[in-house]
Phi, psi and omega in degrees: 000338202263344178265018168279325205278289202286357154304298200293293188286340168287343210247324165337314193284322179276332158331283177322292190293321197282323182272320184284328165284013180271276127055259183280176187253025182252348186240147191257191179274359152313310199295316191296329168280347178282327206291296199319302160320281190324306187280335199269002153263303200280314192324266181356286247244283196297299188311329157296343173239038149277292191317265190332304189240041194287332176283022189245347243221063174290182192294006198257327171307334205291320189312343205253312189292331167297331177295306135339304165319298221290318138024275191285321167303296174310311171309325184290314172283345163265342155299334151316311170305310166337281198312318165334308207264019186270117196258073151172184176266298201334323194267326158302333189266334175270022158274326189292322198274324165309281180270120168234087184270019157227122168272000138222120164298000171277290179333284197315296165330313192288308207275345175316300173281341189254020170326293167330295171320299160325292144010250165347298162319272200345284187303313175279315198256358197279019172250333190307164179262169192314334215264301196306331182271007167283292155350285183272326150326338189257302184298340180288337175294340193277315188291284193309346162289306155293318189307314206293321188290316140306336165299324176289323193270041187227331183272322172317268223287337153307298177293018153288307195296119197299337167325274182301337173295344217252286190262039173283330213271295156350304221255313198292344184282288151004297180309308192312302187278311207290309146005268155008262173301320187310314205279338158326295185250051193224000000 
């Protein structure tokens, strides 16, 4: 079970993100499973060379990418919020088209929850030998690929209740930023 906790404490975040973009109404379900892919490959992909070079990696460097992470998020999440107040699609989708501040948003989102995950390597996994840090690195990708996935179908099934269908966008923006700032200042 304790080999469980830090996949589950790695995936909270892609929870999050995964449920406010679940949330909206700008993404279909293909998309919603790539974003889903995205974070359960970079968790995977950053815990692993976190694992490989946690010993090269003091404590003081680890601090600039969270800050950043938390960063990229929150901008995604006060855009959202943006997107919320929009009075119509016709004119979001041509604002979406306009503006591109990210040129892939998988990326960005993957590498953005998975901050942590580096971390997490640097620190948990870096005495081990290589085969134990693939091994616990492919379940942390395995657990975030199921949490996320629950987060989507979980938010499909939320935006029916007509209240919350009314303010997802709203809601998913909000998830975003409060995200966000955790990982700025945590």
């Amino acid at each position: 079970m304790s080999v469980l906790l830090i996949p589950i404490a790695l995936a909270l975040d892609a929870f999050g993100v995964s449920l406010s973009l679940g949330f909206s109404n700008k993404y279909k379900f293909k998309q919603l499973m790539t974003f889903c892919l995205s974070f359960s490959f970079f968790q995977f992909l950053f815990s692993f060379i976190g694992g490989i070079f946690g010993d090269l990696v003091n404590s003081y460097v680890l601090a600039i990418p969270k800050v950043f992470g938390g960063i990229v998020i929150l901008i995604v999440g006060i855009l959202m919020l943006k997107e919320a107040f929009s009075k119509s699609q016709e004119e979001e989708d041509e604002e979406i088209g306009k503006r591109k501040l990210f040129n892939n948003l998988y990326i960005t989102l993957g590498i953005s929850v998975s901050i942590d995950a580096l971390v997490v390597g640097f620190t948990a996994y870096n005495s081990y030998s290589l085969g134990v840090i693939f091994l616990n690195t492919i379940l942390v990708g395995v657990v975030t690929l199921i949490i996320c996935l629950f987060a989507i179908l979980l938010s499909t099934y939320l935006k029916k209740v007509n209240l919350i269908s009314k303010y997802a966008d709203f809601l998913g923006g909000v998830i975003l930023i409060l995200f966000g700032i955790k990982m700025i200042f945590s």
